[in-house]
Kinemage of the C-alpha trace (Angstrom):
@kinemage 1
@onewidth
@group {chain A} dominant
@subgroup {mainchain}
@vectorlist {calphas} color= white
{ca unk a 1} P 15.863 46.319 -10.052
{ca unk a 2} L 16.590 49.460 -7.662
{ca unk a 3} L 17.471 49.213 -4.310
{ca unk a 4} L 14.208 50.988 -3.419
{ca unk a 5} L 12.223 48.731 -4.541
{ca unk a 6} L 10.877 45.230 -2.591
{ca unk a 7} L 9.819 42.515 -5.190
{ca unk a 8} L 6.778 40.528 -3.321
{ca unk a 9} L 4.660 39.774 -6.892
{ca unk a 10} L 6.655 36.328 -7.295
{ca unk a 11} L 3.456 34.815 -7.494
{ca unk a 12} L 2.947 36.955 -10.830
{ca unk a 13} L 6.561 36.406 -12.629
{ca unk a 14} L 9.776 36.389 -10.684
{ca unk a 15} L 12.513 38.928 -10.254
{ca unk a 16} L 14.982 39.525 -10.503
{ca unk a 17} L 16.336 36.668 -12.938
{ca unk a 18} L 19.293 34.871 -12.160
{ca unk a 19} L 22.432 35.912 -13.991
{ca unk a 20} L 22.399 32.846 -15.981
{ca unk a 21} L 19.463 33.351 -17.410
{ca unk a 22} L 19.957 36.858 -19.154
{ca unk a 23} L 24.012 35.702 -20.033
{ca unk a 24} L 22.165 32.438 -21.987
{ca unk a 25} L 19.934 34.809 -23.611
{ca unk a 26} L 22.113 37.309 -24.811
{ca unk a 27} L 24.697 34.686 -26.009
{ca unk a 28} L 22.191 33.479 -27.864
{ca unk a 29} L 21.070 36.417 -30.109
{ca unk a 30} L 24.964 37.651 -30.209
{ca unk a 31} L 26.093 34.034 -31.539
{ca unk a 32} L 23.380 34.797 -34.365
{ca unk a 33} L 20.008 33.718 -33.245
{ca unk a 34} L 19.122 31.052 -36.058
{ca unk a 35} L 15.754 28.969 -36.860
{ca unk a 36} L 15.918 25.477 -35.618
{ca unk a 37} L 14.780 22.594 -37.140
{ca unk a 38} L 13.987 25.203 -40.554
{ca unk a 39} L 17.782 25.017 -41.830
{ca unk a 40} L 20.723 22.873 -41.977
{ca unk a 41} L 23.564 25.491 -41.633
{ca unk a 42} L 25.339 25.604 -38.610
{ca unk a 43} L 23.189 28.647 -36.601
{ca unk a 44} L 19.528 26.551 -37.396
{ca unk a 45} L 21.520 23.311 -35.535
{ca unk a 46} L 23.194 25.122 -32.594
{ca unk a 47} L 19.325 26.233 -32.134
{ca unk a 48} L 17.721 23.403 -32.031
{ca unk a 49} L 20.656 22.352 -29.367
{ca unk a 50} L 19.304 24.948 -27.550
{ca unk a 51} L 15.763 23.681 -27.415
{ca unk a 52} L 16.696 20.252 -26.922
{ca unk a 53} L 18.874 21.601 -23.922
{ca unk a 54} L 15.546 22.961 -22.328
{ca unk a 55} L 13.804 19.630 -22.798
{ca unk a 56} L 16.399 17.697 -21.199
{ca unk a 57} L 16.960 20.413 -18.328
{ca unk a 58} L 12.925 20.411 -17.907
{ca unk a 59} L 12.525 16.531 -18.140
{ca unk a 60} L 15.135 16.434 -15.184
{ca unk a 61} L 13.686 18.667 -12.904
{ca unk a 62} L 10.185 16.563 -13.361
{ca unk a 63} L 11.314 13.308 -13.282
{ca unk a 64} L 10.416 12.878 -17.216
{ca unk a 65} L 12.634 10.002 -18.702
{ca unk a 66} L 12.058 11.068 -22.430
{ca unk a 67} L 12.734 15.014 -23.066
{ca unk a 68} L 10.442 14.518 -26.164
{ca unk a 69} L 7.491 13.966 -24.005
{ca unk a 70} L 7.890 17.801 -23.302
{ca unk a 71} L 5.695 20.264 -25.480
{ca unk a 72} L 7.395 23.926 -25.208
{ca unk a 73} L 4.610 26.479 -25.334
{ca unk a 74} L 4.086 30.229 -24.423
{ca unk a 75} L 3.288 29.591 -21.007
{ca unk a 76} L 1.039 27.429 -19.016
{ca unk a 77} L -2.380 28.593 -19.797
{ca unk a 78} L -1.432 27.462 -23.522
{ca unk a 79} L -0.506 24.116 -21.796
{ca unk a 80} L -3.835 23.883 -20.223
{ca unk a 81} L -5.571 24.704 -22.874
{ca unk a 82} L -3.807 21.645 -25.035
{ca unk a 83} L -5.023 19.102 -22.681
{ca unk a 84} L -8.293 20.572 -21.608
{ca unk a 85} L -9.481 20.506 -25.420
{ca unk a 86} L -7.459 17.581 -26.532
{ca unk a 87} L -8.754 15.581 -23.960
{ca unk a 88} L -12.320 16.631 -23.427
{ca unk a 89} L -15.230 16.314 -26.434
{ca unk a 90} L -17.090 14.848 -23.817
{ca unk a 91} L -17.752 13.210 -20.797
{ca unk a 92} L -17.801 14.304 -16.947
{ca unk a 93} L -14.239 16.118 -15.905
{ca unk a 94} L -13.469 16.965 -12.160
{ca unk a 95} L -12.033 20.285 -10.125
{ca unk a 96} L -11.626 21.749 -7.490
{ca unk a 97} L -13.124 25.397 -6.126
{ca unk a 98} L -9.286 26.696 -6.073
{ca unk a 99} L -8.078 26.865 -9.752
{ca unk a 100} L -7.338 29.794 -11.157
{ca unk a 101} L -9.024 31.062 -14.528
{ca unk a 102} L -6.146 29.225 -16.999
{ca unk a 103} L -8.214 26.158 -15.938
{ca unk a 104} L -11.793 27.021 -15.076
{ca unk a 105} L -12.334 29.407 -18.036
{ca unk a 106} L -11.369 26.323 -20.691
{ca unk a 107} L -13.218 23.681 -18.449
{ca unk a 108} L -16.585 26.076 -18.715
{ca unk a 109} L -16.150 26.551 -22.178
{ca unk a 110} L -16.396 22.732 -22.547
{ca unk a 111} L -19.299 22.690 -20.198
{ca unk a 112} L -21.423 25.358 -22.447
{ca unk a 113} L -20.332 22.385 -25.255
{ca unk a 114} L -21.863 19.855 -23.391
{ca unk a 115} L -18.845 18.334 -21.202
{ca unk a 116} L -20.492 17.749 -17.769
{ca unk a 117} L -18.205 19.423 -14.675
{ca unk a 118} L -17.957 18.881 -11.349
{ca unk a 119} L -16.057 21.616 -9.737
{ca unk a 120} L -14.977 19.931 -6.123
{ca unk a 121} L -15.594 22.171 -2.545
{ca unk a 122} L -12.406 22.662 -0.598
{ca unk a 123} L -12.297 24.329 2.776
{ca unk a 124} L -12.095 28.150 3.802
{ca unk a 125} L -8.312 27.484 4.290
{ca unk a 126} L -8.227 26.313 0.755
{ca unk a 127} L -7.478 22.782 1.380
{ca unk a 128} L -8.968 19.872 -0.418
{ca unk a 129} L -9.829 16.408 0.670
{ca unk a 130} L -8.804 13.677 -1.441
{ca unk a 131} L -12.161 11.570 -0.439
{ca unk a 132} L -14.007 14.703 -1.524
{ca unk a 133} L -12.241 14.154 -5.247
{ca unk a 134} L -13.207 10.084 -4.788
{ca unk a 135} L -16.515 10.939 -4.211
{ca unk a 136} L -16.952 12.739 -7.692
{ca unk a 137} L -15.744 10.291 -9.711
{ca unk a 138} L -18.843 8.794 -12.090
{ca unk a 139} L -18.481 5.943 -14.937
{ca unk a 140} L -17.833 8.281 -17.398
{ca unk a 141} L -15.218 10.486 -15.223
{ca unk a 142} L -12.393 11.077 -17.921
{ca unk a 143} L -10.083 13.472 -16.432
{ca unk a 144} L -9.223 15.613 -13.330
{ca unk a 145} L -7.749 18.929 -13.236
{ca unk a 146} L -5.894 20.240 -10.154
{ca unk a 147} L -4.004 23.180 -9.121
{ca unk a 148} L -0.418 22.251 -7.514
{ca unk a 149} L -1.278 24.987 -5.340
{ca unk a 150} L -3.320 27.754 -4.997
{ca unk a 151} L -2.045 31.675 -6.122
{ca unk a 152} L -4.215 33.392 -4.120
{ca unk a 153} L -3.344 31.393 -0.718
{ca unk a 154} L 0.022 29.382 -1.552
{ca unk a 155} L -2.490 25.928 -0.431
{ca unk a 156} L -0.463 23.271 -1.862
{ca unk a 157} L -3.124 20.980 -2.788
{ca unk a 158} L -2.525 16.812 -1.960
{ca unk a 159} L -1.065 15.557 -5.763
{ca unk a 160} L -0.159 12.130 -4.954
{ca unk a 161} L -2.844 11.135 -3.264
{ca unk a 162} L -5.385 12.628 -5.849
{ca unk a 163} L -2.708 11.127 -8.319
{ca unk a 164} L -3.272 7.698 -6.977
{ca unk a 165} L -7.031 7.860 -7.061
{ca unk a 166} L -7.162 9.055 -10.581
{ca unk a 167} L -5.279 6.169 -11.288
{ca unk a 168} L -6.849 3.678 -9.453
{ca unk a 169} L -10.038 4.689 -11.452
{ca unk a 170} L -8.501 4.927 -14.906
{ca unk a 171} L -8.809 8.286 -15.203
{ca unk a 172} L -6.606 10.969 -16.445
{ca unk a 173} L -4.645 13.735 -14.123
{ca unk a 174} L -3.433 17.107 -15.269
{ca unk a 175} L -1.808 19.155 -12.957
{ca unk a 176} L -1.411 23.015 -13.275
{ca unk a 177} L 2.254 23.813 -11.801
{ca unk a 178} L 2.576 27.498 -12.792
{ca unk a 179} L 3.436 28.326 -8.794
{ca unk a 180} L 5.026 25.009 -8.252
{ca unk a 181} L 7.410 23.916 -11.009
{ca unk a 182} L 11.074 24.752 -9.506
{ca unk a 183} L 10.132 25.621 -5.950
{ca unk a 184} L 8.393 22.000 -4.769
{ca unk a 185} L 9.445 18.746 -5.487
{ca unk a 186} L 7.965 17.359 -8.513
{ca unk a 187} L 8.332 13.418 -9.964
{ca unk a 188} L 5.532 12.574 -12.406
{ca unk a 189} L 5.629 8.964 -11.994
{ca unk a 190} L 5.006 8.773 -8.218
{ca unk a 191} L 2.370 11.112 -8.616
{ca unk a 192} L 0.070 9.866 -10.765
{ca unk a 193} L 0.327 12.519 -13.000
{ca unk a 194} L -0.462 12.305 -16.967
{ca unk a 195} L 0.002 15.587 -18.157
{ca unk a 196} L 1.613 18.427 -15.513
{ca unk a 197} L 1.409 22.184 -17.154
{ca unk a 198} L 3.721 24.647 -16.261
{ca unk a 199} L 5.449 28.311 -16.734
{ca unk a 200} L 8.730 29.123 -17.149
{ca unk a 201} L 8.768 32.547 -16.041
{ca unk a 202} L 8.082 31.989 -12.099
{ca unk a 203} L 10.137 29.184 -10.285
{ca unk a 204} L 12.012 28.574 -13.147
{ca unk a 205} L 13.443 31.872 -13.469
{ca unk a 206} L 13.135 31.731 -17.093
{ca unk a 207} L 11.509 34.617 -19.569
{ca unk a 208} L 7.999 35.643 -20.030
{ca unk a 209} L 6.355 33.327 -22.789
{ca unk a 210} L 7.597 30.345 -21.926
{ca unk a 211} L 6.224 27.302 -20.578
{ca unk a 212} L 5.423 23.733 -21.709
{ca unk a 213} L 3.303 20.373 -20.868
{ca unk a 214} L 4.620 17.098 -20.258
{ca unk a 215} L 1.988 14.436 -21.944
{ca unk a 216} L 2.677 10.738 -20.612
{ca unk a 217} L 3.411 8.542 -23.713
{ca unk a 218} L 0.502 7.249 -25.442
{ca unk a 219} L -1.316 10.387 -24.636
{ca unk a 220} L -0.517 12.371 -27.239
{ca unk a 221} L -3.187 9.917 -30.225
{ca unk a 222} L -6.490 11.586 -28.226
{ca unk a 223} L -4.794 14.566 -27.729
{ca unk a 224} L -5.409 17.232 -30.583
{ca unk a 225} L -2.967 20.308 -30.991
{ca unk a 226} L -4.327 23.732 -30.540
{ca unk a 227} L -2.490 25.377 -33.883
{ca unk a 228} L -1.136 23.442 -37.062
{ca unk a 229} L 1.220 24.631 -39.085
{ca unk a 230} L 5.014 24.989 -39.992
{ca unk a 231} L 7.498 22.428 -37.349
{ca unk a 232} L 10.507 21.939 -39.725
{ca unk a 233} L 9.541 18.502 -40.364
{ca unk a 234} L 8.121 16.492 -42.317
{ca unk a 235} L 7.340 19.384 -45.281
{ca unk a 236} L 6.344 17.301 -47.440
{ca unk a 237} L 3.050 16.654 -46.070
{ca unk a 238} L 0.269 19.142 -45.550
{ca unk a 239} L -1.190 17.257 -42.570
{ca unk a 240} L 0.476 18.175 -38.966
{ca unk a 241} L 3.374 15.644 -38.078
{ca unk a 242} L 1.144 13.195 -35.441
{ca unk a 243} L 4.816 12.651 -33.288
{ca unk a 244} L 5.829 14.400 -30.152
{ca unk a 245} L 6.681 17.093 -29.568
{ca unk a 246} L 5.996 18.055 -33.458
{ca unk a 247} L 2.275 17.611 -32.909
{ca unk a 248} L 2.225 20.912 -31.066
{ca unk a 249} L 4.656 22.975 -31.683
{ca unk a 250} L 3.741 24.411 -34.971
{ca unk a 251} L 5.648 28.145 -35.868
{ca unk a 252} L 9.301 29.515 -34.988
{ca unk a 253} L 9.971 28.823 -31.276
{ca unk a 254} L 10.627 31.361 -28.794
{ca unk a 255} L 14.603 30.042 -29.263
{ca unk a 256} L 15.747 33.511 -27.044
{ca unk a 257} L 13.913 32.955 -24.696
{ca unk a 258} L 13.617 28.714 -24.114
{ca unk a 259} L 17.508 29.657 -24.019
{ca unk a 260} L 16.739 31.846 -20.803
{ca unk a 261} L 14.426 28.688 -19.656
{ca unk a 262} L 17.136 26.048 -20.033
{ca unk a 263} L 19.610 28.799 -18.117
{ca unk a 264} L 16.835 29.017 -15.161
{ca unk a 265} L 15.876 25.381 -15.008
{ca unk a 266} L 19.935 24.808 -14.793
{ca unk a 267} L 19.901 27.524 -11.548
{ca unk a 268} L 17.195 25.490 -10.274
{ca unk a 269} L 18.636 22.194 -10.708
{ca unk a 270} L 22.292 23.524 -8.975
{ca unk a 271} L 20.858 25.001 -5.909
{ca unk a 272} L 18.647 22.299 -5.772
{ca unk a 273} L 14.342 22.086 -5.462
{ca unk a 274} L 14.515 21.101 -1.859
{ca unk a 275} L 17.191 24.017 -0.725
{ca unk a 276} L 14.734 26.785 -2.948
{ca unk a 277} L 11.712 25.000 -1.130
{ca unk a 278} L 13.749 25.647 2.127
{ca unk a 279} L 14.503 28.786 1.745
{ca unk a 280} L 11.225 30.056 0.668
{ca unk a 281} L 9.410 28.179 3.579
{ca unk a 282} L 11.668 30.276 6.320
{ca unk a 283} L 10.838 33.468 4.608
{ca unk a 284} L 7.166 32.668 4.553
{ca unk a 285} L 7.205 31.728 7.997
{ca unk a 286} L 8.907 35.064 9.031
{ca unk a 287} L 6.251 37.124 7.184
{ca unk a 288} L 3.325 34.984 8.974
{ca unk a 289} L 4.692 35.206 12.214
{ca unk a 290} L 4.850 38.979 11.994
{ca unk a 291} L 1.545 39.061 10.717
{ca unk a 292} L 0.314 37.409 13.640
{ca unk a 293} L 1.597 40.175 15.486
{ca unk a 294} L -0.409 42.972 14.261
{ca unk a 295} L -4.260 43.550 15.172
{ca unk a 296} L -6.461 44.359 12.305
{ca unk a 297} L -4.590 42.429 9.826
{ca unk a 298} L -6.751 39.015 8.753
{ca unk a 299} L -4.349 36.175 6.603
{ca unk a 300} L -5.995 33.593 4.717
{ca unk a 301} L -5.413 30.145 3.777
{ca unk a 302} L -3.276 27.365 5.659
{ca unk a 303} L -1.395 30.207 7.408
{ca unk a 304} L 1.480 27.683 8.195
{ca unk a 305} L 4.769 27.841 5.762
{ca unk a 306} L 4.885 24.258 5.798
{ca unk a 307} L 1.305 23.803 3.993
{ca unk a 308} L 1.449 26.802 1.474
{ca unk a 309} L 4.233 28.511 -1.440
{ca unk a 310} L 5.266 31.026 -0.292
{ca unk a 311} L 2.001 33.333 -1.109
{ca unk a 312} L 0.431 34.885 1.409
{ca unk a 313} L -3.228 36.588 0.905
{ca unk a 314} L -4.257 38.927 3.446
{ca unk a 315} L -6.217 42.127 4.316
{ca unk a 316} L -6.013 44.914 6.469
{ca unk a 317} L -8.871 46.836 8.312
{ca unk a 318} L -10.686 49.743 6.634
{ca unk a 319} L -8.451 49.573 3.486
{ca unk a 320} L -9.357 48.280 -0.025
{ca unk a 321} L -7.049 45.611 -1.061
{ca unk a 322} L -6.460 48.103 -4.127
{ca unk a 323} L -6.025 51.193 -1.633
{ca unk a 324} L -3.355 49.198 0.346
{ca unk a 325} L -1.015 48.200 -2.445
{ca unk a 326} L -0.920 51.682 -3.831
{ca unk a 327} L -0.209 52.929 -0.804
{ca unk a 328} L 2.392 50.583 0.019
{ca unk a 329} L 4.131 51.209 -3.342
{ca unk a 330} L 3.503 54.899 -2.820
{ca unk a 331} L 5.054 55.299 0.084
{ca unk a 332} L 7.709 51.772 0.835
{ca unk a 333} L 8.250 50.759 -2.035
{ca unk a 334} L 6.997 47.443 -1.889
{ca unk a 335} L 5.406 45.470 -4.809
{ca unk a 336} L 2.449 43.460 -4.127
{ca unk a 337} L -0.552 42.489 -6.040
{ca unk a 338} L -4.526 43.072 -4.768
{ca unk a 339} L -7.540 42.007 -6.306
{ca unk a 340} L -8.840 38.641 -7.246
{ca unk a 341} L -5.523 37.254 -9.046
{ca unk a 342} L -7.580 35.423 -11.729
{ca unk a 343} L -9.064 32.729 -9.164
{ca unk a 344} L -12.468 34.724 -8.455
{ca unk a 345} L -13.434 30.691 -7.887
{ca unk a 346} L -10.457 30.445 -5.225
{ca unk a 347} L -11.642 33.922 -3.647
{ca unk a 348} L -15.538 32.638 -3.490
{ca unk a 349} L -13.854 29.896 -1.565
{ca unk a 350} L -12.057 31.683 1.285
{ca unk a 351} L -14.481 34.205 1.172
{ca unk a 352} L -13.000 37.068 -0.182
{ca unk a 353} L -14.568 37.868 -3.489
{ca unk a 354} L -16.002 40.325 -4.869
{ca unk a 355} L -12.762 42.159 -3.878
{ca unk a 356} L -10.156 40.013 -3.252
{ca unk a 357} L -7.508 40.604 -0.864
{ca unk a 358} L -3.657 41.955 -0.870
{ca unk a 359} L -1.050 39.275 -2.112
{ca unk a 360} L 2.962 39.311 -1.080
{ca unk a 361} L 4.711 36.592 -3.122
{ca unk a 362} L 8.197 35.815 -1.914
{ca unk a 363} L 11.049 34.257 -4.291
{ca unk a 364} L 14.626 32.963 -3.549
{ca unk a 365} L 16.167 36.006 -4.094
{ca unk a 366} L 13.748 37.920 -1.726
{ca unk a 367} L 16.250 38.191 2.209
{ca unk a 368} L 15.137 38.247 5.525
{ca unk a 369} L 15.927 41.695 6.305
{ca unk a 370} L 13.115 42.180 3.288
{ca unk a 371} L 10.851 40.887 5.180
{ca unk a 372} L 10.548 42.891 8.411
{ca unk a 373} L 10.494 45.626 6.163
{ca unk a 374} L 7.311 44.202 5.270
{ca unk a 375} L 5.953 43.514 8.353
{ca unk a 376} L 6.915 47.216 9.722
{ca unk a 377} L 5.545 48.474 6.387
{ca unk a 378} L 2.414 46.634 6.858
{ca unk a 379} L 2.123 47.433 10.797
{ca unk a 380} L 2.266 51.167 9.815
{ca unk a 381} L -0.096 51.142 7.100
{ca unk a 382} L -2.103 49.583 9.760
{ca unk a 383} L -1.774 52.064 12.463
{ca unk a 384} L -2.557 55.090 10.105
C-alpha cells in the first residue's frame, strides 16, 4: 500500500495483510501447490496439512473442540447460505432489522417459499433487546439468525444472551461473524451458538474467498450441502459423503489461499483477540471524539467504542455520502466506503436509507496519527 494512501474500508476486507499471511501463501505455491485429499504423493498430503492447519487454527480462535466441525467455504455469505437452506424448508425463523443482505436476501427467498419470518425492530442506535427476540419466539420457531455486529454502525449486537434464549427454547442460533471473527472474543459454547459463519478476509487477515461455518455436532443430518460433487473421498460412491466436513466441501479447495487463512488466524491468535479488540477500541474512540468536535457532522449508531467494531457511519452537511468519499479520496487520500453497504434493512433502521451514509472502518494496522488525519480531513471537507 503507498504511503499516500489511508486504509479506513476494514469493514469491506482488511489491509494491508500481515506478513505472515502472504510468506504462507507464497511458500505454498513455490513448494508445489498440490491437490489434497485427490492424491497420495507427497505434495496432495503436505496440502491437506495445510487445510487441516486452518481448521485447527480456526477451531482455536472459536472455542471449537473438534476442527472437523469446521466447513471451509468461499466466504461467509456461502456459510449463510448452508445453514439458512439446510436448516429452513419450513417453519417460522427470527431476525433482526440490522443484518446485512448475506442473511436477509436467503431468509426472503425462504419466505417467498413459504418459511414464515419475523424480522425483529432494534433501536435507531442499532441496538437490539434480547426480550424483543423472546417475544418472537412461536411453537414452531426453528432458528434465529443474528448479526455479531452491525457493518454499517459497528453495533455489536447481545450474542449470549440471545444465545441463551434460543437455547432455553430449543431453538437453533446462527450467528453471522464476518466483522467479528478475530477482533471480539468469540467461544461457541458459552454462547449458545449452533452454527457461527464467518470470513476470512477481514479480522482474520486472511485472502479474499475464504471463510467457513462451524455446525455444532449433530447438526450436520438436517443440514443439506449447497453443491455435491468431487471431496477426495469416498469415490466409490456417487452419493455425497454424509460426514463432516466432506458433506460440504465438494471441488478443489482454495489450498493458496486457506494457507493465507491459517497464516492470519495464527497473527490473530499471537497478538491475541483481546489486545486487537483493544487496540481497535482506542482508535475508534479517537475518531468519535473528534467527530464530536466538528458541527455539521451527524454519527450514527452506539457512538461509544466500547458498544461498536470499530465502524463508524456518519454524514456530513450538504454532501452526498457518494460526493464525500470521492472527494476525500480525491483530495487526502483516504479510503472510505458510502452508500448503503448491503444492509439497506440496517440503514431503514437508523434512518439513513435511501442513501446511506459515509463509512471509516479501522483495522489493527490503522495508527493514531491516521486518525487525526481523518478528523482534520473530515473537518475540512466540512468547512468547504
Amino acid at each position: 500500500m503507498t504511503p499516500d494512501i489511508l486504509y479506513f474500508d476494514n469493514a469491506a476486507t482488511s489491509c494491508p495483510k500481515p506478513p505472515e499471511t502472504l510468506r504462507a501463501m507464497r511458500r505454498f505455491m513455490e513448494a508445489g501447490g498440490g491437490s489434497p485429499g485427490r492424491s497420495g504423493h507427497r505434495l496432495s498430503i503436505a496440502a491437506a496439512r495445510v487445510i487441516f492447519a486452518a481448521r485447527e487454527a480456526l477451531a482455536g480462535l472459536f472455542g471449537v473442540d473438534d476442527p472437523l466441525r469446521i466447513v471451509l467455504t468461499k466466504n461467509a455469505t456461502e456459510a449463510l447460505n448452508i445453514a439458512a437452506a439446510g436448516l429452513l424448508p419450513g417453519d417460522h425463523v427470527i431476525t433482526s432489522g440490522m443484518e446485512h443482505n448475506s442473511v436477509m436476501r436467503p431468509l426472503r427467498a425462504l419466505e417467498a417459499a413459504g418459511v414464515a419470518l419475523t424480522v425483529v425492530s432494534c433501536s435507531a442506535a442499532g441496538e437490539l433487546d434480547p426480550d424483543d427476540v423472546r417475544a418472537a419466539i412461536r411453537t414452531e420457531t426453528k432458528a434465529i439468525f443474528l448479526t455479531h455486529a452491525s457493518n454499517v454502525t459497528g453495533t455489536i449486537m447481545p450474542v449470549a444472551e440471545v444465545g441463551r434464549i434460543a437455547r432455553d427454547h430449543g431453538i437453533l442460533f446462527c450467528v453471522d461473524a464476518a466483522q467479528t471473527a478475530g477482533a471480539l472474543p468469540i467461544d461457541v459454547g458459552p454462547m449458545g451458538i449452533d452454527l457461527l459463519a464467518f470470513t476470512g478476509h477481514k479480522s482474520l487477515f486472511g485472502p479474499q474467498g475464504t471463510g467457513g461455518l462451524y455446525i455444532r455436532e449433530g447438526l450436520e443430518e438436517g443440514i443439506a450441502p449447497l453443491m455435491r460433487g468431487g471431496t477426495g473421498s469416498r469415490s466409490e460412491f456417487e452419493e455425497q459423503p454424509a460426514f463432516m466436513p466432506d458433506r460440504y466441501e465438494s471441488g478443489t479447495p482454495n489450498t493458496v489461499g486457506i494457507a493465507g487463512l491459517a497464516a492470519g488466524a495464527g497473527f490473530v491468535a499471537e497478538k491475541g483477540v483481546d489486545a486487537i479488540r483493544r487496540r481497535e477500541e482506542a482508535l475508534t474512540e479517537q475518531f468519535l471524539a473528534g467527530l464530536r468536535d466538528l458541527d455539521g457532522v451527524t454519527v450514527y449508531g452506539p457512538k461509544a467504542a466500547s458498544r461498536q467494531m470499530p465502524v463508524v457511519s456518519f454524514r456530513i452537511v450538504g454532501l452526498d455520502p457518494a460526493e464525500a468519499a470521492l472527494k476525500l479520496d480525491e483530495r487526502f487520500g483516504i479510503l472510505s466506503r458510502p452508500g448503503l453497504h448491503c444492509a439497506p434493512a440496517a440503514h431503514r433502521t437508523i434512518g439513513t436509507a435511501p442513501t446511506g451514509t459515509l463509512r471509516f472502518s479501522f483495522g489493527y494496522f490503522n495508527t493514531e496519527a491516521e486518525i487525526r488525519t481523518a478528523v482534520e480531513a473530515v473537518g475540512r471537507l466540512r468547512a468547504r
